[in-house]
C-alpha positions as CSV (number, residue, x, y, z in Angstrom):
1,X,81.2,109.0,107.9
2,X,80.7,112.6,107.7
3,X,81.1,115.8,105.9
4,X,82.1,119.1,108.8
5,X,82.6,122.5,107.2
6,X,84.5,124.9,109.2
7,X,84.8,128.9,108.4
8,X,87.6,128.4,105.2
9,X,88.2,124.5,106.5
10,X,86.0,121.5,105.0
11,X,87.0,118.2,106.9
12,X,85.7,114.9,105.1
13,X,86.0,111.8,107.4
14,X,85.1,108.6,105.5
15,X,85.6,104.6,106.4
16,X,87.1,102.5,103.4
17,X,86.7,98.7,103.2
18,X,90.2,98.8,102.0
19,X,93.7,98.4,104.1
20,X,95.7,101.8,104.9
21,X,98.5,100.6,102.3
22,X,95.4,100.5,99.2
23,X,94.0,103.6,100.4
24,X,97.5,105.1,100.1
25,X,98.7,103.6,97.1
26,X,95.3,105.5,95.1
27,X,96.3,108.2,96.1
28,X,100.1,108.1,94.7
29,X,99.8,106.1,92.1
30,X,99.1,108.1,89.0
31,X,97.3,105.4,87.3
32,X,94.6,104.5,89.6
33,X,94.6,108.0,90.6
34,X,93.2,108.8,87.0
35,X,90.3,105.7,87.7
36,X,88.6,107.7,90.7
37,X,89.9,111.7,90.6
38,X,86.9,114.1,90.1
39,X,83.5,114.3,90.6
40,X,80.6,112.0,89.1
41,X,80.3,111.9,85.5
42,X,83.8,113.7,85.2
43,X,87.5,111.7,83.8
44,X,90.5,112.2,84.5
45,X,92.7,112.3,81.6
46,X,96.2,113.1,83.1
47,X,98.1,112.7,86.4
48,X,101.4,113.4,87.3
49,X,102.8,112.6,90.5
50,X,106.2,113.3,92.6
51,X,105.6,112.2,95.8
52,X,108.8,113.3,97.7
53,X,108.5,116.7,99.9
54,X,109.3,119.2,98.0
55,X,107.6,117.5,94.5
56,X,104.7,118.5,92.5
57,X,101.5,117.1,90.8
58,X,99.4,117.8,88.4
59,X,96.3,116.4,87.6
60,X,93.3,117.1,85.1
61,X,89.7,116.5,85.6
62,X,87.3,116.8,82.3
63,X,83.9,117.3,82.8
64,X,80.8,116.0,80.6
65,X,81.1,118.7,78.5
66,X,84.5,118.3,77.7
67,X,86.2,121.2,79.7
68,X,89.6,120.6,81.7
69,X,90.3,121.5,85.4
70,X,93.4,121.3,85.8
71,X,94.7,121.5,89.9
72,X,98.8,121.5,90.9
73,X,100.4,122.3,94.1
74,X,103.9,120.9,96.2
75,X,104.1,117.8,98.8
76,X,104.4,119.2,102.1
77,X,104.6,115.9,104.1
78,X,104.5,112.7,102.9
79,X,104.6,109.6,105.7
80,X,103.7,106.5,103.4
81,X,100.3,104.7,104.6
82,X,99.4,107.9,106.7
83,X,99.6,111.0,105.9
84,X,100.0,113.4,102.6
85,X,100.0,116.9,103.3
86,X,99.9,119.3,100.1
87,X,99.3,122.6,98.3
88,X,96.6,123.1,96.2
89,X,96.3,125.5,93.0
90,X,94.3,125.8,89.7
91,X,96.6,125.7,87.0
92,X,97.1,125.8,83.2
93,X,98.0,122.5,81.7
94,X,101.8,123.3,82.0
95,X,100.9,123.4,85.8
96,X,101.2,127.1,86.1
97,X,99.3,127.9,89.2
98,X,96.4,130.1,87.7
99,X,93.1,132.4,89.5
100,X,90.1,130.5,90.0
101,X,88.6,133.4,87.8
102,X,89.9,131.2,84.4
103,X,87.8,128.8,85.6
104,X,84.9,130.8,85.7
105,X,85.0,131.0,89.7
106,X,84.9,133.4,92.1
107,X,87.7,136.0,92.5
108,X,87.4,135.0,96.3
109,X,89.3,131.8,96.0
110,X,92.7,132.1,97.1
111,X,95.8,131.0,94.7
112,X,97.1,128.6,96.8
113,X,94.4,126.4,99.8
114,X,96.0,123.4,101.7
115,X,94.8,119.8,101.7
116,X,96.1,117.3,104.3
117,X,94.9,113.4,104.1
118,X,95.5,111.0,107.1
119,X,95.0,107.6,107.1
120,X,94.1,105.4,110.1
121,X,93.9,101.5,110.4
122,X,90.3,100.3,111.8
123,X,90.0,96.9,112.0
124,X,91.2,96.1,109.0
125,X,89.7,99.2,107.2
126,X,90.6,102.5,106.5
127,X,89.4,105.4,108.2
128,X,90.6,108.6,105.8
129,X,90.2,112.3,106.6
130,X,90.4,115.2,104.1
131,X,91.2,118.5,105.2
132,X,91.0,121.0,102.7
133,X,91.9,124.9,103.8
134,X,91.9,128.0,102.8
135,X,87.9,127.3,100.6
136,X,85.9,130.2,100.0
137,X,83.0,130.6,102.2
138,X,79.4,130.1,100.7
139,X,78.4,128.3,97.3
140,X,81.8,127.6,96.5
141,X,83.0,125.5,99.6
142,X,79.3,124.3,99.4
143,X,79.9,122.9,96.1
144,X,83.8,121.4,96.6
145,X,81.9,119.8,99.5
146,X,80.1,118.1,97.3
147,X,82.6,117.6,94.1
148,X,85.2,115.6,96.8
149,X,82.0,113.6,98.6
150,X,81.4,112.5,95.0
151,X,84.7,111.9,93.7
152,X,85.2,110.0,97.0
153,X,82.4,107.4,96.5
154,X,84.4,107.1,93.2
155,X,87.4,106.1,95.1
156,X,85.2,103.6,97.4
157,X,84.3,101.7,94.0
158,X,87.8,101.7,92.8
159,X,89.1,100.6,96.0
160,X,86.5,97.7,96.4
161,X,88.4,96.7,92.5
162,X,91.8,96.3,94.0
């Protein structure tokens, strides 16, 4: 539906052909998580998920060339078929939250943003937003812009699977 970026806030609002409760269940459970997380052309070779308050995740995207990205952070909120509410960190592979910088970003991102997905029932669709705080301003939230919009029509195929 639409892509709205906000000084340190980029809000994503898109309508799946899907029920709230498929939308949901891709985005706890690990396995189809791993089908759709990342950008085009990218995998995603590991995913762990504890989705209580409190919990953690850590997922790895690879990219063509065969680097990792790996992200972690800890459930804020989570009100099944609604809403997920969560921190969000680079890491190391042991889920140590790590700077951006190993990654070969900016030093301006921070060490810990905050993403926040609701889910809404539309007539028998979904309607998902994606909040993600805390971004760098410029290229970088320019280009996550772009690395969830694609890893989002991702989802859209794998939900249109389920």
């Amino acid at each position: 539906m639409g892509t709205e970026v906000r000084e340190n806030v980029l809000v994503i609002t898109r309508i799946f052909n899907a029920p709230s409760a498929t939308v949901w269940k891709a985005w706890t459970d690990p396995e189809i998580t791993k089908k759709w997380w990342g950008p085009k052309d990218f995998t995603a070779p590991y995913c762990e998920l504890d989705l209580r308050p409190g919990g953690k995740y850590l997922n790895c995207m690879k990219a063509p060339d065969g680097k990792e990205y790996w992200s972690t952070g800890v459930y804020k909120e989570v009100v099944e078929n609604e809403k997920l509410v969560m921190t969000d960190s680079f890491a190391d592979k042991k889920g140590n939250v790590v700077p951006a910088s190993d990654y070969g970003m900016g030093d301006d991102f921070p060490l810990e943003m905050m993403i926040t997905i609701t889910l809404e029932d539309v007539d028998g669709k979904t309607k998902m937003t994606l909040r993600h705080e805390g971004l760098p301003a410029g290229r970088m939230k320019d280009m996550t812009g772009t690395g969830w919009n694609e890893t989002l029509d991702k989802l859209e195929k794998v939900l249109l699977n389920q």
